[in-house]
C-alpha positions in Angstrom: 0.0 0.0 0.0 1.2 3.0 -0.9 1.9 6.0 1.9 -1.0 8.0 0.0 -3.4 5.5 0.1 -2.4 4.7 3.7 -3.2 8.2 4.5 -6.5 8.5 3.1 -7.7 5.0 4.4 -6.4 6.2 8.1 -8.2 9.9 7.3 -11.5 8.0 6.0 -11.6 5.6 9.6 -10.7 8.4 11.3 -13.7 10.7 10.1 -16.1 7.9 10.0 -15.5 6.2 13.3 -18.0 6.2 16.5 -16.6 7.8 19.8 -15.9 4.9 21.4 -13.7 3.8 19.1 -12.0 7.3 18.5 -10.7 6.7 21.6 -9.5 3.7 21.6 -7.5 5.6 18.7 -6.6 8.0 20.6 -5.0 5.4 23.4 -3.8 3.2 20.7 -1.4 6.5 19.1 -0.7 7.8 22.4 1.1 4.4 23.1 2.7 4.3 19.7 3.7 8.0 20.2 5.1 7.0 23.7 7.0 3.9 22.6 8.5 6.1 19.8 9.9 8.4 22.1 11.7 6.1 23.9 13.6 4.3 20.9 14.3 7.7 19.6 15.7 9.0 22.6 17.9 5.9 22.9 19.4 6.4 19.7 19.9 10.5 20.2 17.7 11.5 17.4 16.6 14.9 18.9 14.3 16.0 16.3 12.3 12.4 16.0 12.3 12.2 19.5 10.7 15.4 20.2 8.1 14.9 17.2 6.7 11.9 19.3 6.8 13.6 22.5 4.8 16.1 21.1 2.5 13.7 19.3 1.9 11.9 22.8 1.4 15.4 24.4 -0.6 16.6 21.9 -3.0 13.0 22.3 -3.0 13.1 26.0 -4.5 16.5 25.9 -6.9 15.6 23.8 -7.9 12.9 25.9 -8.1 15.1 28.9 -10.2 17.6 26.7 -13.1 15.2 25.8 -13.6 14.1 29.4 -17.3 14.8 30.4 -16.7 16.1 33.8 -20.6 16.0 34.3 -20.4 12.4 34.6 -19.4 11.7 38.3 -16.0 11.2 39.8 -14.6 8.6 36.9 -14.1 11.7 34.9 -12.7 13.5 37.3 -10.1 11.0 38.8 -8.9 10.6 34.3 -8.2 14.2 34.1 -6.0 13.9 37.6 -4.2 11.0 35.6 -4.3 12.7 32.7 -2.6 16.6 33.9 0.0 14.0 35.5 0.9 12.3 32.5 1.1 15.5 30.4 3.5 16.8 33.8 5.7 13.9 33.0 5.4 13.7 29.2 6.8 17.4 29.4 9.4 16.3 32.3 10.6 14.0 29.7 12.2 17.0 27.2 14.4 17.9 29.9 15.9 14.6 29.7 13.8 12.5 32.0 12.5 9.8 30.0 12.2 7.5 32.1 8.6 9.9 32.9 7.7 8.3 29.2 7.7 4.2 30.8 5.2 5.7 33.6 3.3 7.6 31.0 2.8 4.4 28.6 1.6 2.5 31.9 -0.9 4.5 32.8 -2.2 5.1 29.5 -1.8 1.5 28.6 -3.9 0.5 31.9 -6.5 3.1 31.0 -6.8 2.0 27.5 -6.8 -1.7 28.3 -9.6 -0.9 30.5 -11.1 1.2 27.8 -11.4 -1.4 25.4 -12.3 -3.8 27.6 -15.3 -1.6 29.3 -16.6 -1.2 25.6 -16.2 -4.3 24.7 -19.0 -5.6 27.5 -21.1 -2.4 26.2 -21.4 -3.5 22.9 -21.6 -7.2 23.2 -24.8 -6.0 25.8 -26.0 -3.7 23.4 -26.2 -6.6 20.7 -27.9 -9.1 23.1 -30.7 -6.3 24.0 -30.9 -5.6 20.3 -31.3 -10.0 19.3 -33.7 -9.8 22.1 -35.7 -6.8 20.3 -35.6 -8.9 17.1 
């Protein structure tokens, strides 16, 4: 596959997928961003390095931003997580990155539990639906 048509099947999933699994996404790249980091910052490529850092920044905020804080204290304890993990990711420029492996577990907990969370919702969603039917 060509990187053009990579790019427009990843833009086309992108725009057309449900919340749920925007996030997941969003987790998913984080992690990728996160892991990136590292391996760059192991072999002293500055420039790469700091492209994923700011990739993982940039993905941790927007995690933070979608919260709905309305929702009770889940929400709530995320965006603690999330600030944290932003606190860190930044830490990690000023060459602390071992702030990335603590970074990745969180968000790899969260996102585990994530997909795991919305995996029971949707497998009780098509039960209630067969039941409909």
């Amino acid at each position: 596959m060509t990187a053009h048509a990579h790019n427009a099947y990843r833009t086309v999933r992108t725009t057309t997928a449900d919340p749920i699994t925007l996030t997941s996404m969003l987790y998913d790249g984080a992690l990728k961003a996160l892991r990136r980091a590292r391996i760059f910052a192991e072999q002293q490529e500055g420039q790469r390095f700091n492209d994923e850092v700011s990739r993982a920044h940039l993905i941790v905020g927007e995690l933070l931003a979608t919260l709905d804080m309305s929702q009770g204290e889940l929400p709530k304890a995320l965006a603690a997580i999330y600030v944290y993990c932003i606190r860190r990711i930044i830490e990690s420029r000023m060459d602390d990155v071992s702030g990335l492996v603590e970074v990745e577990n969180h968000i790899g907990r969260i996102g585990e539990s994530w997909k795991v969370a919305t995996a029971e919702l949707r497998a009780a969603q098509a039960e209630a639906a067969e039941a409909v039917a």
